[in-house]
N, C-alpha and C positions, 0 to 999 in steps of 0.2 A: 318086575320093576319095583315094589314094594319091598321086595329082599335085599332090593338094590339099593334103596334109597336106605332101609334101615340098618344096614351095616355101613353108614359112612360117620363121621363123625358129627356133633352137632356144626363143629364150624366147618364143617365143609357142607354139609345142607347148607348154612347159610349164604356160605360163597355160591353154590348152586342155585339159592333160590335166588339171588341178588342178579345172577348173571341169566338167568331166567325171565328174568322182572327187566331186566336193562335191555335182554334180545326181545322182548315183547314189544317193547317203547320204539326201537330202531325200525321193526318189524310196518308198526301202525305209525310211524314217522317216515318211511320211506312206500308205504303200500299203498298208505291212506291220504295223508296230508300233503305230503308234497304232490300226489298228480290230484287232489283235490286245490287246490291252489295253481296248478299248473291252468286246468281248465278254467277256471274263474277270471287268471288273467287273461289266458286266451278271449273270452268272452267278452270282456269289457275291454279288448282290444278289437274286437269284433265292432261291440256294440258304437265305440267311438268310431270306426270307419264307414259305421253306417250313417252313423250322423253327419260326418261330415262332408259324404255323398248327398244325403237328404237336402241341407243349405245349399250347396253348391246346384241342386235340381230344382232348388224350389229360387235360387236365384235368379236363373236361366229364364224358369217358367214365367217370373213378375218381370222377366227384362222384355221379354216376347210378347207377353201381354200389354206390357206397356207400348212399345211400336206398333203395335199395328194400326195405330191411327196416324201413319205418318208417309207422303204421299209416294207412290211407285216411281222410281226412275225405269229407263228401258235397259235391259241384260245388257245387253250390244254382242250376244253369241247365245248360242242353244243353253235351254235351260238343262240340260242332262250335263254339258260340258262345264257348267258354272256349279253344279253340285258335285259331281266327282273331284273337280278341281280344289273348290274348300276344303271337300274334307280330306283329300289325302294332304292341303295344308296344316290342316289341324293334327294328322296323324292318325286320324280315323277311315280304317280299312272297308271298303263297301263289298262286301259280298256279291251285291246283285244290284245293278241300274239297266232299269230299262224304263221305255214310255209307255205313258197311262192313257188309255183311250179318250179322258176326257181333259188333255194338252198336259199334262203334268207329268212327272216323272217320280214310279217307283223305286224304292232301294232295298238294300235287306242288309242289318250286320248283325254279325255273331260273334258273341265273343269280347264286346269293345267294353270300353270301361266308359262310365257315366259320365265323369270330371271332364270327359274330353268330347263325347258325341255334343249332350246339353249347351256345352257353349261353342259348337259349331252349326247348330241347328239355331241357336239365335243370333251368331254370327250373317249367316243365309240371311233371316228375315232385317235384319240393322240394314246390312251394307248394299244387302243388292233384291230387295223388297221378297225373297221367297218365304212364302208360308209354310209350314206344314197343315195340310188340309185334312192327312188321315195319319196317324203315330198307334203304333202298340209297343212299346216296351216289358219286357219281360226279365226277372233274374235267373238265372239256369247256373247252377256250380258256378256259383259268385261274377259272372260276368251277364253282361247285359246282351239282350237280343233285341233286337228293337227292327219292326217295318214301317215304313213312311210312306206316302206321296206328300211330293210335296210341288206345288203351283203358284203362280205368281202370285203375289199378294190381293192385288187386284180382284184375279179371279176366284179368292177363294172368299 
């Protein structure tokens, strides 16, 4: 390489070292920078989606909070029937409904997104007095899991 380099001319080293210098730059401009910047925005695309799940749950949460001082009317149908029913209007898919020993009824979904279960779970307690008496929400590979009972407001 040395025998190589020194049998060229001087301006042609330079054109070599220049076009050396210039594949170096493209090299850490396309290796380095750009998917460093790629993932940055990624993240603070991330990071704003997260937030604005965060208000929209923490909305939900002080709307829910806020009702429940405010008095039960009667279902006028099975409480199972009046919860599947909401939420496949809201577009939230139930995995699992069944009844709770103690008059309420179980649910389970997987999968759902936040924006839509949270204000169907205070849609329940507004319109037609249901509480949620037990919630675990969880996130799994960006979607929400979330199990409930949930019982008249009354009783809970």
């Amino acid at each position: 390489m040395i025998a190589w380099w020194n049998g060229r001319t001087a301006r042609e080293r330079w054109m070599l070292a220049i076009l050396a210098g210039l594949l170096v730059i493209v090299i850490l401009w396309l290796g380095v920078l750009k998917p460093l910047t790629a993932w940055a925005d990624e993240a603070a695309r991330r990071r704003a989606d997260a937030a604005a799940a965060e208000v929209a749950v923490d909305r939900a949460l002080a709307e829910m909070a806020a009702i429940r001082s405010k008095p039960v009317r009667p279902l006028g149908k099975p409480l199972e029937a009046v919860v599947s029913e909401t939420a496949a209007a809201a577009g939230v898919a139930l995995d699992r409904v069944e009844a709770d020993p103690s008059g309420g009824v179980r649910i389970a979904i997987e999968g759902a997104d936040a924006k839509a279960v949270f204000p169907w779970i205070a849609r329940l307690q507004t319109e037609y007095g249901v509480a949620a008496q037990s919630l675990t929400a969880l996130k799994e590979d960006g979607a929400l899991v979330l199990e409930a009972t949930f019982v008249q407001a009354s009783a809970a």
